[in-house]
N, C-alpha and C positions, 0 to 999 in steps of 0.2 A: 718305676717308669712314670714320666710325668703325661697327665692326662691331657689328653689333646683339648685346646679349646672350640667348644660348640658355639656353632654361628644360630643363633636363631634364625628358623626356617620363615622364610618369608610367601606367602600367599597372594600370588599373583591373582588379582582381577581378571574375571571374566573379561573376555574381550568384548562379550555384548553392552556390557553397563558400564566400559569405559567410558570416559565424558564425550569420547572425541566419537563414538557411536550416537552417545546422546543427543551429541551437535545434529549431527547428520538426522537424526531421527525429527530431532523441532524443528530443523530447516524445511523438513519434508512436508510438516503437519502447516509450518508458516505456509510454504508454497501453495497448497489445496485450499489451507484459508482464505488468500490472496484471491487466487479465483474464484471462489465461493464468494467472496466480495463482490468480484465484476458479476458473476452470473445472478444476485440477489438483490444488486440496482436493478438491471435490467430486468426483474420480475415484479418488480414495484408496479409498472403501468399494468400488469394483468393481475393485480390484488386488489382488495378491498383497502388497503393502508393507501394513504397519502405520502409521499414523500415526507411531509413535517413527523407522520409518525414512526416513521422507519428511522429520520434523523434523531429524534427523542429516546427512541429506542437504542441506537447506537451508540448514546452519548450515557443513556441515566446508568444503564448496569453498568460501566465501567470507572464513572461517581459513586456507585453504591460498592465496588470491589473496594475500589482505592481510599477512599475516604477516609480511614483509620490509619492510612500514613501519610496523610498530607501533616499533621503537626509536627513530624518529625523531618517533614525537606522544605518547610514554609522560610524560614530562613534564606535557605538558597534561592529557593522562588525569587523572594524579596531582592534578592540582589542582582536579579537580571536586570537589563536595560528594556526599558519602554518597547526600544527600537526592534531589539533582538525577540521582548516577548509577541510582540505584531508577528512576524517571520515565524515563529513558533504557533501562533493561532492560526495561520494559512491553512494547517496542515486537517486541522478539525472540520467545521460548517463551510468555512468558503470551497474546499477540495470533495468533499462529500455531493454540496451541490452543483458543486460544474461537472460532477460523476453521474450526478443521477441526472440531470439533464440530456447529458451527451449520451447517456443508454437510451433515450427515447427512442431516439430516430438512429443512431450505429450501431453497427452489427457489434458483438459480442467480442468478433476477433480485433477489431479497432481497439476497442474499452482495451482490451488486454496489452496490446500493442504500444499503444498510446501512451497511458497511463503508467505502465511499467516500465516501458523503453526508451521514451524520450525526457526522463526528469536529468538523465544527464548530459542532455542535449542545452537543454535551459540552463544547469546550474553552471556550464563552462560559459556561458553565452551573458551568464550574472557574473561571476564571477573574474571573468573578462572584462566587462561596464563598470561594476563599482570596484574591485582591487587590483586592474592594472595586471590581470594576469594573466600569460600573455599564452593560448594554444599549439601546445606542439603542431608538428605534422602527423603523430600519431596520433594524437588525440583527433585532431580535425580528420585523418583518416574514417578512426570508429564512428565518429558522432556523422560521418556522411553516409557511413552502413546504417546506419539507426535510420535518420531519415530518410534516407533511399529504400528502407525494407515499406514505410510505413506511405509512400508516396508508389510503393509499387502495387502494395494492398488497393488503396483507395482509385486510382487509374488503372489497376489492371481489372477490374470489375467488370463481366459480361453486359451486367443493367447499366443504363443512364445513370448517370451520378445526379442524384436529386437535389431540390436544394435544403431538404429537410435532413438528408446525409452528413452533406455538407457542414447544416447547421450544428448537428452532433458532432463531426469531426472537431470544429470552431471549439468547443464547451468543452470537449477531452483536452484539446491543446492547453486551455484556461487552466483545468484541473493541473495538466501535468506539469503548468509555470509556477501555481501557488504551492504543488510540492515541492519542486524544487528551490521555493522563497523558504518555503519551511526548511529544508533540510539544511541550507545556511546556517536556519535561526536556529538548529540544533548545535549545528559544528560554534557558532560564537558564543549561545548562554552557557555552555559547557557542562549542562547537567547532567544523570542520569537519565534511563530511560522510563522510569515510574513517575519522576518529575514531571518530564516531558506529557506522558500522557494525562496526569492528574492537569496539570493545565488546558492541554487540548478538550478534557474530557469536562472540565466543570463550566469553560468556558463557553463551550460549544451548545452545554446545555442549557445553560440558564438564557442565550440569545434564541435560542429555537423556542423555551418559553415565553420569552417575551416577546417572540413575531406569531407564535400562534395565540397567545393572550390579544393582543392590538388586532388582530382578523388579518395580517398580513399573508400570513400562512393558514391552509385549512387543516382540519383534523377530520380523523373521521374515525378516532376514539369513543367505542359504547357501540360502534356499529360490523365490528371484525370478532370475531370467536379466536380463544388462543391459538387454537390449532391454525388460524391463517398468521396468525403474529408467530408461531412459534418458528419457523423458519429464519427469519431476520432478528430476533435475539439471537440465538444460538451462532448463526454465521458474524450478523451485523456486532451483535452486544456481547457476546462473550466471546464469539472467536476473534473476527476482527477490532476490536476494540480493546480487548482485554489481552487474551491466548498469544497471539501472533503477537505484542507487542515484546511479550515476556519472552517466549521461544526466540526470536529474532535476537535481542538480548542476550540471551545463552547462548543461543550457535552465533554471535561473531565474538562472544570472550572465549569459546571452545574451538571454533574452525579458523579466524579470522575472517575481516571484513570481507578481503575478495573471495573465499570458498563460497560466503554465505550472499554474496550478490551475483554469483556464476547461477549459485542455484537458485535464488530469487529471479534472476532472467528466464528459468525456464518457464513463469507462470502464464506469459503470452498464449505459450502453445499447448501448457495444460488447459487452460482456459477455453483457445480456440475448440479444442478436442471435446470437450465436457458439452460446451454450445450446441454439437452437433445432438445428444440424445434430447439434450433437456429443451432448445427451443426449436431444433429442426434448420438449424443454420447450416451451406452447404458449406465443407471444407475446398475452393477452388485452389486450381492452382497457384493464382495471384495471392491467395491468401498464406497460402504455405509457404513461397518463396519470399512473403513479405515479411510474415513473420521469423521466419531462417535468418533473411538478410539483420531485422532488430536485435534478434536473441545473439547472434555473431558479434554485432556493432557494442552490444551493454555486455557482453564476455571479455571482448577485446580492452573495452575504455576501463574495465576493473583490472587487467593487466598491466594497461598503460603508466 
């Protein structure tokens, strides 16, 4: 009798440590980063750190990660355009401080709002101005949810709308225009996303020490213990900086772009939520429905 042929038995994967878990899992870890971002500008004015040293901090460990592959993507660097690397640098010092500005004086749930929800409001609004592209009706649909969530936040507010609000509002819009320049200058250099950051990351710091060298910027370096720094590495320098650039990276080559900016939109209202133990910000209703109407508008226009 002729022996039957044996198929090697194949060992199916865990479904936990499939990649497309995996995705899911750094989407999760990016999102709580992202807010940890908004809520650790906004702790800047109740520390002993300076803004310049929170920037320095944000910038040096992720210089000190990467540094050992910058000879291997120097080439590609090289070959971006001037133009494109500008649009690329937006995303570093110029977007950091129109963040930590605009946490002064804005509530928490704006920074989230703002900053997260409306850089696709800007990039259709650029991208419209310099290539002639012209916004569907659907598009113009989402991106009226977006700004209508974030114009119901700021007008539906019980207090007077101050002018120091205001001014914070002004400084988030700024931030969330030079992301959106930046994210351009990603989609045209065409690089990776270690590239991207070794750029942001070297560039951003060697200007932060050269404006606190000239006295433009103050430090207030020698005068903080680790334990008040240690909160802004960990979120600013390794998570943000570093972490979230990588996981982001991984969950849109494992989920795709749109799974992983669905759930990148939720970080408004994790954000908002988190405000409430850590600064004592009320969740109003204008707040809720503002943020609802953004997180809807940045769901739908990744659809689009």
């Amino acid at each position: 009798m002729e022996q039957a042929e044996q198929t090697p038995e194949i060992k199916s994967e865990p479904y936990f440590f499939s990649p497309m878990v995996a995705g899911y899992l750094a989407m999760t870890a990016v999102l709580f980063i992202w807010s940890g971002f908004s809520l650790t500008v906004r702790a800047i004015n109740g520390s002993s750190l300076t803004m310049a040293d929170v920037a320095l901090i944000r910038f040096a460990i992720p210089v000190l990660l990467l540094l050992p592959m910058l000879p291997s993507r120097l080439k590609k660097i090289k070959r971006i355009r001037l133009s494109d690397l500008f649009l690329v640098m937006l995303g570093g010092l110029p977007f950091f401080f129109f963040a930590a500005l605009g946490a002064k004086t804005a509530p928490t749930a704006y920074m989230g709002s703002i900053l997260a929800g409306t850089p696709p409001f800007f990039v259709a609004i650029l991208t419209c101005c310099c290539y002639r592209q012209v916004i569907s009706k659907k598009q113009l649909f989402t991106l009226t949810l977006i700004m209508s969530g974030v114009m119901v936040m700021i007008l539906g507010q019980s207090e007077e709308i101050s002018a120091d609000i205001l001014r914070g509002v002004a400084f988030l819009f700024c931030g969330s225009f030079v992301w959106a320049g930046f994210t351009l200058g990603i989609r045209r250099a065409g690089i990776d996303a270690i590239s991207i950051t070794i750029i942001l990351s070297i560039s951003s710091f060697f200007i932060i020490l050269a404006l606190m060298a000239s006295g433009l910027m103050t430090s207030n370096f020698g005068s903080f213990s680790l334990s008040e720094a240690l909160p802004f590495i960990l979120v600013q320098g390794l998570g943000a900086g570093f972490i979230a650039i990588i996981g982001y990276s991984y969950a849109v080559h494992h989920l795709g772009p749109a799974k992983s900016s669905v759930i990148g939109s939720l970080s408004p209202g994790v954000t908002a939520l988190l405000a409430v133990p850590v600064f004592n910000e009320p969740l109003s209703m204008a707040i809720l429905i503002g943020i609802s109407l953004t997180t809807l508008g940045v769901i739908l226009s990744n659809r689009s």
